[in-house]
N, C-alpha and C positions, 0 to 999 in steps of 0.2 A: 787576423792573428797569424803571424807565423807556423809552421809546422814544431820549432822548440818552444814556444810560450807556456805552453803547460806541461812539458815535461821539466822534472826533478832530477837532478844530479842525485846517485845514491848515498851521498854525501853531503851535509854541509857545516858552517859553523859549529861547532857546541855551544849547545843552550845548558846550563846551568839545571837541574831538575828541582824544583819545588817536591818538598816533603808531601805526601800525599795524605790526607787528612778529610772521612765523610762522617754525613752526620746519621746517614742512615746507607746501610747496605747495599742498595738500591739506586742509588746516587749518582746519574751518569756522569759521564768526562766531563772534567774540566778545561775550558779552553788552555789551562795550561798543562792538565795531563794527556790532551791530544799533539801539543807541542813534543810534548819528551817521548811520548809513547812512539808518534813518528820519527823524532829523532832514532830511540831504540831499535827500529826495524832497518832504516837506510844504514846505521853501522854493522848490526847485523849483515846486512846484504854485500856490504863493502868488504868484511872479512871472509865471511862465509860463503858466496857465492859468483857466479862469473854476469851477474844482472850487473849493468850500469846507469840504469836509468829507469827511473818507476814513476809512475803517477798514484796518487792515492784515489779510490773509490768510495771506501767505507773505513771507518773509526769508532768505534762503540763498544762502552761497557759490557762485557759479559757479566750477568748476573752472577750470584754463589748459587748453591741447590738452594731446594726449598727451604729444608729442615733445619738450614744453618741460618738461614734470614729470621725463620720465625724463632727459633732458639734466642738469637741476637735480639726480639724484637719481645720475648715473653712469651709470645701466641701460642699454646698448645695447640696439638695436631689432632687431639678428640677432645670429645667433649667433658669427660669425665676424668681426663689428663693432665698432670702437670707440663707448664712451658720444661720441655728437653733443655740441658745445663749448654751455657752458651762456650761459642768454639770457636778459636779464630780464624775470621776472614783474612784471604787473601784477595787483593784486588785486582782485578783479571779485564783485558782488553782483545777483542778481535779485530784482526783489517783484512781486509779483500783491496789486491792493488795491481796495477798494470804492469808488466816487463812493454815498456813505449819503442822499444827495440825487438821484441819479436813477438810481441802482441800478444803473449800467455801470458798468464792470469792465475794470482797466487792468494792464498788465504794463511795468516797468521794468527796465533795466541801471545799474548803475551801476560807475564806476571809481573806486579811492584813487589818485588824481594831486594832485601838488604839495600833497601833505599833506593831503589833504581827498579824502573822498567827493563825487565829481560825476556827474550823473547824464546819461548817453551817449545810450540812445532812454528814450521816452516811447512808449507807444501803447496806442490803445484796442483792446480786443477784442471780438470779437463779439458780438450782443448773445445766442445760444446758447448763447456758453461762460463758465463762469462757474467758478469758484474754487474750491478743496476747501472741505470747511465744516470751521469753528473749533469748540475745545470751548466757546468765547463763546457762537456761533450756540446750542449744542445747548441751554445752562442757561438762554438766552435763551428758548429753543422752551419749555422746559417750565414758565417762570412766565407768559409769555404762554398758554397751556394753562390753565395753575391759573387764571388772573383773568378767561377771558374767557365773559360769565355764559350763554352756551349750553353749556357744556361743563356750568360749573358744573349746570345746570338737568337735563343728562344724566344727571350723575353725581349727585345729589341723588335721581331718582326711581331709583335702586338701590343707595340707600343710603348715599351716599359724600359726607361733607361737603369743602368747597375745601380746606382744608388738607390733606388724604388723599388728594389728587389727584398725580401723581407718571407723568411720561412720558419718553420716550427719545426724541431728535432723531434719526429717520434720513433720508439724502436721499430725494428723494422714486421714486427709480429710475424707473420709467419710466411717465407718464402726459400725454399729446398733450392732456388738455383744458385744460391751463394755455399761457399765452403762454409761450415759449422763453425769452424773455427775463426771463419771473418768476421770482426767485431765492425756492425752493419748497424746505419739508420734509415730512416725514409724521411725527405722532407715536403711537408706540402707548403706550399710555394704562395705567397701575396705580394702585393704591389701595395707599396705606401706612399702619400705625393707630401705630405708634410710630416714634422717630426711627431705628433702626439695623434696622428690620423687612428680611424678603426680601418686595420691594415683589411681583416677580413672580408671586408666589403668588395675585395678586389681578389678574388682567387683566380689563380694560376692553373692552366689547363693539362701540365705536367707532371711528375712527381719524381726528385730526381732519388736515388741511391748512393748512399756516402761510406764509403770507408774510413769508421772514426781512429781509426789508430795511423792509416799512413794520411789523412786530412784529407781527401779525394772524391773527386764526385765520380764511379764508377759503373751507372747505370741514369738511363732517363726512361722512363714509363711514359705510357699516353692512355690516359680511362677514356673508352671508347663511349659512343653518346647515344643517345635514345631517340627516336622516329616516331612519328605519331602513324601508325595504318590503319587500316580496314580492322583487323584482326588484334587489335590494341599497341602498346608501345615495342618497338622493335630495336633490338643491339645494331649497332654500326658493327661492331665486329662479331665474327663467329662461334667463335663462345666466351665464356666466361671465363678460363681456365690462363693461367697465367702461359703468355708468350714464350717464346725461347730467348735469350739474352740475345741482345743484336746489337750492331751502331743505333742512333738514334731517327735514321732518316728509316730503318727498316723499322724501329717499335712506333710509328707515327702511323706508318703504312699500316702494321697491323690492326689499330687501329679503326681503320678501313673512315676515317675522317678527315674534315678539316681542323686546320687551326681555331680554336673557341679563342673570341677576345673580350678580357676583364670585363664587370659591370665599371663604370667608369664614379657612380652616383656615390656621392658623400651619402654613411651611414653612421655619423659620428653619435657619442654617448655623453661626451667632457660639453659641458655646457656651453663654456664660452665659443666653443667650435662649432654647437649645433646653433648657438647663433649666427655665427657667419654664414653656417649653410642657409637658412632660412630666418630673415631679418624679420618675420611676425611670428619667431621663438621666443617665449618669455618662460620662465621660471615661478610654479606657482607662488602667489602672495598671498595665500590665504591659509595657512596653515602656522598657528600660534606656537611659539617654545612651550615643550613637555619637557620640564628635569625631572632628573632623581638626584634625590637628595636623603642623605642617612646624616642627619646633624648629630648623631650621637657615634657615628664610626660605624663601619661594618661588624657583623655579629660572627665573621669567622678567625681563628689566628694561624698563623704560619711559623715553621720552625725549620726554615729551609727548604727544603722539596717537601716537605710534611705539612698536613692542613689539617685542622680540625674545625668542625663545624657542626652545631644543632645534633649533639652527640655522634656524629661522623669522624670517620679518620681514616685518612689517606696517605699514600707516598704519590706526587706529583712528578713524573718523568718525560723527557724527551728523547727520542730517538732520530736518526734518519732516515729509519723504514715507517714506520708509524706513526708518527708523529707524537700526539699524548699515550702516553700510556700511565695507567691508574693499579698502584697496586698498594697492598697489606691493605685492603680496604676493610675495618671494621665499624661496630655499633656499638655505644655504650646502651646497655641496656638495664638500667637504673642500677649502676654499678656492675655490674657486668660485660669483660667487653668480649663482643660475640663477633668471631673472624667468616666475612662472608666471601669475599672476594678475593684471592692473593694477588692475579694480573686481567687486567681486560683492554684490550684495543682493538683497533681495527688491522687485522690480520694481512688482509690482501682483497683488492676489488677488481673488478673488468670490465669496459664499456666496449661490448663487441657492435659493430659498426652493420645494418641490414643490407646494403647493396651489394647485390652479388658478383658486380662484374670488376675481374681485376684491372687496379691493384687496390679499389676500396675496400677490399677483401684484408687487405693488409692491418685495415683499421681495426686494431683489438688490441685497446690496451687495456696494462698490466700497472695502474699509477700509482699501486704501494708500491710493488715488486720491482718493477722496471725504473722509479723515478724517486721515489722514498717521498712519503707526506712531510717529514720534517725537514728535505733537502728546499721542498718546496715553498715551505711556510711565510707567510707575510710576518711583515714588521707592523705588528698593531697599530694602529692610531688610537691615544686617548679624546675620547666624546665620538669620536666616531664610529668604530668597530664594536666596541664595548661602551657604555654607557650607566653613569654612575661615578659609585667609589671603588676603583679597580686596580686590582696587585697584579702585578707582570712579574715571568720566568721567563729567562733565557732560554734559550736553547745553542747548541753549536753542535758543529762537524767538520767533519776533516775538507780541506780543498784539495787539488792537485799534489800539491808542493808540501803536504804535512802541516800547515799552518790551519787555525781554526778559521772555522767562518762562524762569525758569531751574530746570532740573532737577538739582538736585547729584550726583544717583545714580543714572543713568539708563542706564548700561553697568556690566556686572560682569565681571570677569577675575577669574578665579583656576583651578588644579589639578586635576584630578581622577585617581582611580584607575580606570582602564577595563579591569580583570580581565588577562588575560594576554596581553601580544604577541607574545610567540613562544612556544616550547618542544617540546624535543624530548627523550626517553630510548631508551638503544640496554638491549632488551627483554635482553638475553644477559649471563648471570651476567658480574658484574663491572663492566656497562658503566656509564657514568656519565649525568647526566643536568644539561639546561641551562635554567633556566626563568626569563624574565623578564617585568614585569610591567609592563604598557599605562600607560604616565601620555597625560594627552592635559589642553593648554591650553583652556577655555570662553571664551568674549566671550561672553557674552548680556545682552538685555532684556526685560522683560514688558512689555505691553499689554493697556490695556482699552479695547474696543470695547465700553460698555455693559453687557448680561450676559456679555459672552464676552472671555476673557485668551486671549493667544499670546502663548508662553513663546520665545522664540528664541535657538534655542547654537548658534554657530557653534563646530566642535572640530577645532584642530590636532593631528594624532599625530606620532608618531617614525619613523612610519616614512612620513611625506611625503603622506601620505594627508588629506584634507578633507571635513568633514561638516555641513549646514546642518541642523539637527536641529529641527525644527518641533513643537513641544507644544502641546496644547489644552485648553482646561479652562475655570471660569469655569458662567455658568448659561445654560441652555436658552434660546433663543426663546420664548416661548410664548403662548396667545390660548385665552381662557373657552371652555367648551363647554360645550354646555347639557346640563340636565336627561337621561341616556340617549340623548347624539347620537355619533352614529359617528364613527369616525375613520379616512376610507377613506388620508388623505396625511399619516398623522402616528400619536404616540402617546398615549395618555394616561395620562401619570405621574402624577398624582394624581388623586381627583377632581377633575371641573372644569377639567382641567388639558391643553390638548392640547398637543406639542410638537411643529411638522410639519417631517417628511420634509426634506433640505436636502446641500447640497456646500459646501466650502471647496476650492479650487481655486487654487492658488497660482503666478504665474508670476519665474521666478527668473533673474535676468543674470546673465548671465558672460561678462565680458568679458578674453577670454582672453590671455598672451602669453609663451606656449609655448618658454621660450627665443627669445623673441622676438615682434615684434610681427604677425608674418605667419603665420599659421596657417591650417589648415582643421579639419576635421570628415571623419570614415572614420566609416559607419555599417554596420554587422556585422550577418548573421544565418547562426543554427547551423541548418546544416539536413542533412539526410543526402545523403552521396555519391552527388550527382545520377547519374541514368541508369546507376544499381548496385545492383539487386535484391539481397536475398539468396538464395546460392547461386550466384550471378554470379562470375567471376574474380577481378572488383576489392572485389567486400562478401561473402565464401561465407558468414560466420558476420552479415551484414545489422546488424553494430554499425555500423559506420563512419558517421564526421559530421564534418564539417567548417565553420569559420568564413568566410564569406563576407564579405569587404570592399569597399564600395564608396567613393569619394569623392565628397562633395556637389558640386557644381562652380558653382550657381547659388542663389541665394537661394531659401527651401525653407522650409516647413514639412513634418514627419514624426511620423507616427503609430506608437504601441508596437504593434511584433507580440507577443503573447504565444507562438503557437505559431513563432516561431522565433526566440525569444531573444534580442530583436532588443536591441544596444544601438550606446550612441557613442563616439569618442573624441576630443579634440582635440589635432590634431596639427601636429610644424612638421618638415615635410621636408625641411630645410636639415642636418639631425641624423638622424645614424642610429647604432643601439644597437649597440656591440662585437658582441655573439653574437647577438641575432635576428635583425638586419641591417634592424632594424623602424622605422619613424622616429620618432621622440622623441613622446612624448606622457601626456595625462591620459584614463584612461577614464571615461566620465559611470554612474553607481549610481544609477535612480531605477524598478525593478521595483516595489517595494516601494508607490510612492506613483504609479503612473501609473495615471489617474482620469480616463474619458472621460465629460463632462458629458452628464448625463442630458437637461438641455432640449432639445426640436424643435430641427433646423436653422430657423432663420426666426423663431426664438422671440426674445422684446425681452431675454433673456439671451443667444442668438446673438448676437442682432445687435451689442449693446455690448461682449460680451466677444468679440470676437474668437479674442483668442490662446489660448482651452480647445480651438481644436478641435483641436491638436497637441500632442503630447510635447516635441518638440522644435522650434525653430528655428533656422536660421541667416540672417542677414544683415549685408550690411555696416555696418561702422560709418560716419558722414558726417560729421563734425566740422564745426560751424557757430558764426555768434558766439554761442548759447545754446547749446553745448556739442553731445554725440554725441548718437544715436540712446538715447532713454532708456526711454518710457512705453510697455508692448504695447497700451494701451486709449486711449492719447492723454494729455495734459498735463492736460485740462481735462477730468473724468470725470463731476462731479454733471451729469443731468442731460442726459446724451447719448442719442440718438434712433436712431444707427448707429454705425459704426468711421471714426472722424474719419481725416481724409486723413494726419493724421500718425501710426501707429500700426503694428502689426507686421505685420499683416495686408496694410497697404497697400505699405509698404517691400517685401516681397517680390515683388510684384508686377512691380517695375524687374526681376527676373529678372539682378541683378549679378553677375559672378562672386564668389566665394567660396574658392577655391583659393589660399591661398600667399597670402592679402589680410588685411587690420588689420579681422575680423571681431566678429559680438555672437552670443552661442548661450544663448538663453531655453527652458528647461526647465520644462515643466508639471504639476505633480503636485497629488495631493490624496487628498482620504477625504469618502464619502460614509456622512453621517448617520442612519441611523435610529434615530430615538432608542426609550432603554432606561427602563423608572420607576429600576435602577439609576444613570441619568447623571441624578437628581433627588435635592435640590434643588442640589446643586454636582456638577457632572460629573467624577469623575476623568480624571485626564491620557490623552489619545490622543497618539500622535506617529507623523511619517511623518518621512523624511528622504530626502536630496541627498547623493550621495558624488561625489567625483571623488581615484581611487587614480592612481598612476604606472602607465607600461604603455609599458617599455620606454624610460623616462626615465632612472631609475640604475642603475648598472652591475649591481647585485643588491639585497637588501633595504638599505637603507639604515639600518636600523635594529640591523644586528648590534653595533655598536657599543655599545649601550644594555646598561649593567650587569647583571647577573644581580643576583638578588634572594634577600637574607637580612634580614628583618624581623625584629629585636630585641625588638622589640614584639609582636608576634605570638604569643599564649600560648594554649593550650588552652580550648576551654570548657568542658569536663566533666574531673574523678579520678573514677575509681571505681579503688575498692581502693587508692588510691596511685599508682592508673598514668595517666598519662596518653593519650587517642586521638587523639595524633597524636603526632609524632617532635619532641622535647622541644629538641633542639641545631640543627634545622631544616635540617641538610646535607642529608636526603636527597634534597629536587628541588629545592632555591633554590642550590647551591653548583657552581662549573663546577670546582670542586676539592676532594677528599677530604681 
């Protein structure tokens, strides 16, 4: 690609602007309100300013405040409250966009007044902070790579001609010897010898450094190798600490190595490939078609980005940082509809990388912040990705040039069977038995960061309960190793092949509203009946334990106790339950996925990711003209040095109350990698998840209601003799009547 292919004249045709028209508040861009809105800004810039050429970054809805969505929507803000008299909205857009001429980097507002996108502030930002990077930037990074003849001349003396040249754009995380203001990638480097190869299988012993705004490759690194001694595995080079910039013949030397050459071996995944590699590959033949079939239709409806389902209701949203995002989530609760949820996504995550020696040091991304889940998002496949009867949302965003990019299938909804919800048999001749069976609603998307997919379901059940269910899969990280070199931070899945050590670390919003907009946070730990030995009055048989409640009161970050079961709840005391006498609430589920990040305190993964060093947070929400409290690592992530003054870390700090207030509660979980030669060359799925169940919100299960279960369908797998093994009329545990 050229050095202009993706830069935009701050001018071009007039596009006609369609009247703007949603159905719900909430309602991102429309591929034709990201048309005009970009239009608006490039005339802007042509009148108003001395830019002549901009690239776009970001395009995206700005929300209204709270109190104007839920006034628009009914919702009262307590519990005992009338819905606030509703007020008009104004429809509101921000952009983040490149000057491709002198490399700053600007953030706008804009409003739909008097029929037209107009644009409210203008401003520059700083010259350290700088924009997520586009999947433009990355395909950019990797033909500037293939063409630029040092690489070439690298990859030549081991073997690799330009066409076989093949890199992944990641930001450059954290490296001081570039100006702050240089808008900087790192690419790590593969060899591909045909067009659909598993390019991975061939890493590059290099990694070069791009300057993405003048298209350049302005740096080449060499990760020095590992020894095997007396004394365990030993650095080729002398520390760890990043070199001083040099030509490439001195950062080779430092080094203190030779040239490593590619594993050369097919590690292919695409079927028809991995038979060419090995002619006694077959394709299992034993595995029968499973459908789902709903021959009476799905049991949820849509009204737009609006969903309702199994007394559920939602607003269904895409973004390009987050990808889904879930808001005005309420419950009908047999006529009453009770507001739990207002917004919840996945905030911001990190996969900081364990090898110490640079520049795998460099490996810490940032792939909400730095790359956006919804920039990423696949194009669903029907029967494939999703399975069933399933409804697709779009999604879009801006490209370079202010035109949308539009994802047709970029959200999937549909059914699932999730085994059993309840059931109960009374054991005593005669007694009868009740068993019903778990349906639960999906929204999910998949992403590709490169080698690595996240699979994301968000799952409603029947019985009121909420699950952010994280899957991972997708291929390895990976970096050559030479000849019998050790692998003291990592594994080696194949030869040649090391795949190191690493976290995925994920921080998740929830912006709660609890029967209302004022809530808190009760954090619990189970511990035994303090100053009550066993043998004692109050514990003789030393069982006794009890749940400890505290209330958060001030803005807080908190860490998982394991040895006291530590968990959370959110809650709104204006509400108290008939028979516990408990205040109304959601308990937060994340035993399961609570992951204290392995980097140094003080480590350049401390330092930018902040918000890993807690399970939990709480703070206030601050509603401003770009909206509430959003970003735990800051807005602006490529390329950050510390925890920017606007972030989660720093918000607590104000030390706010928290009690009874319109709060934010960020939730940190994860899973720490060591990789397997079984997660080579495609990883099977891992998955962690996010629950948040009722607790002391309805009056009892909420779900008794849900029909018992006689599946017509449901037939035997095996006769032997004529008889069938299992009960042929299906009464005896799906019927609540003989």
């Amino acid at each position: 690609m050229s050095p202009t292919a993706c830069h935009t004249p701050a001018v071009q045709s007039f596009v006609k602007e369609k009247p703007v028209a949603f159905k719900h508040p909430l309602d991102p861009l429309t591929p034709d309100e990201i048309t005009a809105a970009s239009l608006a800004i490039r005339l802007y810039i042509a009148e108003k300013t001395d830019v002549t050429a901009i690239k776009f970054i970001t395009l995206n809805h700005l929300p209204p405040p709270k109190k104007i969505v839920l006034a628009y929507l009914g919702i009262s803000t307590s519990p005992d409250d009338k819905p606030e008299a509703p007020a008009p909205i104004i429809r509101q857009a921000e952009s983040d966009f490149l000057d491709v001429t002198t490399g700053n980097s600007y953030n706008t507002i804009l409003s739909y007044r008097d029929s037209k996108w107009q644009v409210d502030t203008f401003e520059k930002l700083p010259e350290s902070q700088h924009p997520q990077i586009t999947p433009e930037e990355v395909l950019v990074a990797e033909n500037v790579v293939r063409n630029d003849p040092a690489i070439q001349k690298l990859a030549a003396d081991v073997g690799i001609a330009p066409h076989q040249i093949f890199c992944d754009g990641w930001a450059i995380g954290y490296d001081e010897r570039f100006p702050a203001q240089c808008r900087v990638l790192q690419a790590l480097v593969y060899a591909r010898f045909s067009e659909h190869e598993n390019l991975y299988a061939h890493p590059l012993d290099f990694v070069p450094v791009i300057d993405s705004n003048a298209e350049e490759v302005i740096h080449i690194d060499f990760p020095p190798t590992y020894k095997n001694t007396p004394n365990g595995p030993t650095l080729s080079a002398s520390s760890t600490a990043p070199p001083a910039l040099s030509n490439t013949e001195e950062a080779l030397a430092h080094s203190s190595r030779e040239r490593v050459h590619p594993p050369l071996a097919r590690q292919n995944f695409l079927p028809d490939l991995m038979a060419e590699d090995d002619k006694d590959f077959k394709l299992r033949d034993d595995i029968k078609p499973l459908h789902i079939v709903q021959p009476e239709g799905v049991s949820f409806k849509t009204n737009g980005q609006e969903l309702e389902w199994q007394n559920w209701k939602m607003h269904i949203s895409f973004t390009q940082r987050e990808g889904i995002v879930l808001s005005t989530i309420t419950y009908n609760d047999h006529g009453e509809i009770r507001p739990i949820i207002y917004r919840l996504s996945l905030a911001e995550m990190v996969v900081p990388y364990a090898a110490p020696e640079f520049p795998h040091t460099r490996k810490l991304a940032f792939d909400s912040g730095e790359y956006g889940m919804g920039a990423m998002a696949n194009e669903l496949s029907l029967g494939c990705d999703c399975l069933g009867q399933i409804h697709y949302l779009p999604g879009a965003y801006v490209s370079h040039n202010g035109s949308p990019v539009i994802i047709k299938n970029a959200i999937c909804i549909h059914e699932e069977d999730a085994g059993v919800l309840w059931k109960h048999t009374d054991y005593r001749p005669g007694g009868r038995t009740q068993t019903v069976r778990r349906r639960r609603l999906v929204v999910s998307m998949v992403c590709t960061l490169a080698n690595y997919e996240y699979i994301w379901n968000y799952h409603f059940y029947q019985d009121g309960s909420i699950e952010l269910e994280i899957r991972l899969t997708g291929i390895l990280n990976v970096y050559v190793a030479d000849k019998d070199e050790p692998s003291p931070y990592g594994t080696l899945v194949a030869p040649g092949i090391n795949s190191q050590n690493h976290q995925h670390l994920f921080s998740v919003r929830i912006d709660p509203m609890i029967d209302g907009l004022y809530n808190s946070v009760v954090e619990s730990d189970t511990i035994p009946i303090p100053n009550a030995p066993t043998g004692s009055t109050l514990n003789f048989a030393g069982n006794g334990f009890i749940s400890r409640e505290t209330v958060l009161t001030t803005e807080a970050g908190r860490q998982f106790d394991w040895a006291k079961e530590r968990r959370w709840k959110i809650i709104n005391s204006a509400r108290k339950h008939y028979a516990s006498g408990k205040n109304v609430g959601y308990s937060i589920g994340m035993k399961g996925g609570a992951t204290p990040m392995m980097a140094r305190p003080g480590s350049w993964a401390a330092k930018r990711a902040g918000f890993v060093r807690n399970a939990l947070w709480v703070c206030r929400d601050v509603e401003g003209p770009k909206g509430g409290r959003m970003w735990p690592a800051g807005k602006f992530v490529p390329q950050t040095r510390a925890e920017p003054e606007d972030s989660l870390c720093r918000w607590v700090e104000g030390k706010q109350n928290v009690e009874n207030e319109d709060i934010l509660v960020y939730v940190t979980v994860g899973t720490t990698h060591i990789p397997r030669p079984e997660d080579w060359p495609v990883m099977p799925v891992e998955h962690l998840s996010v629950t948040l169940k009722p607790n002391s919100f309805f009056k009892a299960n909420p779900s008794m209601d849900v029909p018992g279960t006689h599946d017509l369908k449901s037939v035997p797998a095996f006769r032997v003799n004529d008889a069938t093994n299992g009960h042929s009329d299906g009464t005896q545990c799906c019927y609540s009547h003989p």
